[in-house]
N, C-alpha and C positions, 0 to 999 in steps of 0.2 A: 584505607584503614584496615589494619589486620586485627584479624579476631583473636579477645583477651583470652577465651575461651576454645577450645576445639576437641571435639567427640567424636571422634573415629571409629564406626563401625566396633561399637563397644559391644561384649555377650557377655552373659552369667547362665552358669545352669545349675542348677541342685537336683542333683540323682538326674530323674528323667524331666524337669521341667528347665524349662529355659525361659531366666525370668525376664532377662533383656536379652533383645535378636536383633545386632544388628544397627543399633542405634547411631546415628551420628544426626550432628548440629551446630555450630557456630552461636557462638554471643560476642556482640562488639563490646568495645568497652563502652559505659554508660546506659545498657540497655536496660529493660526491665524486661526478664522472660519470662511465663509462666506453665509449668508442666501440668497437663490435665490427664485425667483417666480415670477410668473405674476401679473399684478398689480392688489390688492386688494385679493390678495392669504393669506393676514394675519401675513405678515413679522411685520410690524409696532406693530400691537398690539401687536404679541409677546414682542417686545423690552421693551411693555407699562408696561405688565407681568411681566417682569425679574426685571423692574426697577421700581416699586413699582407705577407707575402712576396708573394702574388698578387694582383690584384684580381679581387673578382669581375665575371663578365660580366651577372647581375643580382643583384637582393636585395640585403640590407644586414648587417651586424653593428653591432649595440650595444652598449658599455658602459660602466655604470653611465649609464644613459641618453644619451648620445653616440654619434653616427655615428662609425665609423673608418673611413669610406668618403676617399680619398685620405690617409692617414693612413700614413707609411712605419713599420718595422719598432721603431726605435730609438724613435720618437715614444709605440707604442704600450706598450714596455714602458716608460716613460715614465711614464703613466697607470697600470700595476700590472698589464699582461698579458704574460704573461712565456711562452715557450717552449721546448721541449728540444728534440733533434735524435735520428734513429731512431742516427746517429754521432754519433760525439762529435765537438762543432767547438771546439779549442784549440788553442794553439800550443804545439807538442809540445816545443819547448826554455826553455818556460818551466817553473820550477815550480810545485805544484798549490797553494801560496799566491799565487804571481803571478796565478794563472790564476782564481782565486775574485776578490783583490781588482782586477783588470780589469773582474768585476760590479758590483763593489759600487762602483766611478767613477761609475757613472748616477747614483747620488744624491749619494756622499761625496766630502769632498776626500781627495787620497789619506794625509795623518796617519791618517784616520778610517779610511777604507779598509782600510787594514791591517791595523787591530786589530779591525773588524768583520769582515774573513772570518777573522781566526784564530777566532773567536765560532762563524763557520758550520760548520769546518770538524770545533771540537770538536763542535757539537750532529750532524752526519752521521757522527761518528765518525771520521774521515780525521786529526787532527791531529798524528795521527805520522807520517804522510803529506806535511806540507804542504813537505818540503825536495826531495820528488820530483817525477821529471818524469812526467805524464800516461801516454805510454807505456810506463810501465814498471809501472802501478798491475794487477791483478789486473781484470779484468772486473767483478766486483761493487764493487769499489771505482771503477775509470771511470764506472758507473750513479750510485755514489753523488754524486761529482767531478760530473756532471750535472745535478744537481737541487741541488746544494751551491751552483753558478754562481747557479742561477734564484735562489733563494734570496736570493744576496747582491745581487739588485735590490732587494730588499725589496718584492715582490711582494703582489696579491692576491688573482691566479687565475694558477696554473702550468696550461700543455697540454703533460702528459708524453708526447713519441712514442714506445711501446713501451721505455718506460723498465728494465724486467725481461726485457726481450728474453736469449733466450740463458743467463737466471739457471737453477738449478733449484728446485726448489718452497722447498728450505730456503732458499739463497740468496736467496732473493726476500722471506723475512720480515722481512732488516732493511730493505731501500729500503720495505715495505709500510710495518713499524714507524711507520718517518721520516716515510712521510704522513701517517698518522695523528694522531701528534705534531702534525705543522705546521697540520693541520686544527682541533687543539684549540687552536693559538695564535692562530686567525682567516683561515687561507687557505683556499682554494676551488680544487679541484681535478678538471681534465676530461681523461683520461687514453686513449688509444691502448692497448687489450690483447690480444693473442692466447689464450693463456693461460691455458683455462677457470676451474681450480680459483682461478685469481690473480683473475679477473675477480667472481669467486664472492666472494670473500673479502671484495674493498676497496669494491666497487661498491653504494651505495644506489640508483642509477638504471642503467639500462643503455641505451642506443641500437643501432641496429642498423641497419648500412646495407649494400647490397650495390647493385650499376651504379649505384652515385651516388644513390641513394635510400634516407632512410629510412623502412625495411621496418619497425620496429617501436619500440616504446620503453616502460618501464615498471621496475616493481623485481625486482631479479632473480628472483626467487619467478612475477613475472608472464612473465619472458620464459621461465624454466624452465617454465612451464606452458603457453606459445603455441606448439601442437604445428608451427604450418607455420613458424617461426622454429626448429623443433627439426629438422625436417625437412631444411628447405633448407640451412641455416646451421651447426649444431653434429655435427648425427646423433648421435653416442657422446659427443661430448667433455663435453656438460651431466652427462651424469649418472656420467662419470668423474671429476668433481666433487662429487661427492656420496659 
């Protein structure tokens, strides 16, 4: 099986720092990846990388065997690589049906549009939602509004930026749920988490990056057991997961 995904010795620097060094990874398709690190370890930029907001200063990203090298943002979800935001980007005086079927224009004409995100909005649960306006949704319901957007591109790899950010461990079973879902219907999923016991949960692969480098990678069984990634990186939090 060849990878949907591929990160080639990707870099960024701004002035003198260099927020990614170096980076490469693979994701098959179907997978569920999770990026970890400390804050400002260069997670974000990555995501910026993959998803056309930055360019890199070397390296390359592929997918489904394709350079996205000069490839803008729009183009790339386009192709099926779809992104979320650590905020939520919408326009706060539309409603949360307008604002799903504004996604779902990348593909559909907007007749189709319409009745495809009422579809997204019942499978994330939000449908009684969709007469309201974004700001006024509950935080766990903005998360879901989130990934509900990606969604209605009709995607085939989402990069969720700390999509459970701020949830608490209940709260976070249903956006978990919904991944898992969408996973079983063919999407591939490479997610941003702080979050131990979350990261524990949803993650078959785990990465690990700290000053722009990644420090380790494996399943989480293996990075719970890589004492200098326990050391430097989690100290308590692994196994207050457990």
């Amino acid at each position: 099986m060849s990878a949907l995904l591929a990160v080639n010795n990707v870099t960024k620097s701004f002035g003198g720092l260099t927020a990614v060094d170096g980076v490469s990874f693979d994701v098959e398709p179907g997978e569920i990846v999770v990026v970890v690190g400390p804050n400002g370890a260069g997670k974000t930029t990555l995501f910026n990388l993959i998803s056309g907001f930055m360019p890199p200063d070397a390296g390359d990203v592929s997918f489904e065997g394709m350079s996205l090298a000069g490839r803008a943002p729009p183009a790339i979800a386009r192709l099926g690589l779809v992104r979320s935001f650590q905020i939520m980007q919408v326009f706060p005086d539309m409603s949360v049906r307008d604002v799903v079927t504004a996604a779902a224009l990348l593909r559909l004409p907007m007749n189709a549009a319409v009745g495809f995100a009422d579809d997204v909005l019942a499978d994330v649960g939000l449908a009684h939602k969709a007469g309201a306006k974004p700001p006024s949704l509950s935080l766990q319901d903005r998360k879901l509004l989130e990934i509900a957007k990606c969604i209605a591109t009709r995607p085939k790899l989402l990069l969720l930026d700390e999509v459970m950010a701020g949830l608490t461990l209940a709260e976070a079973q249903t956006p978990l749920a919904l991944i898992r879902r969408m996973r079983e219907q063919g999407l591939t999923f490479v997610l941003v988490e702080h979050v131990m016991p979350i990261v524990m949960d949803i993650a078959e692969r785990i990465i690990v990056i700290n000053f722009g480098r990644k420090v380790a990678e494996g399943s989480p069984q293996e990075i719970v057991n890589d004492q200098a990634v326990r050391d430097a990186y989690f100290g308590e939090a692994i196994d207050a997961a457990h």
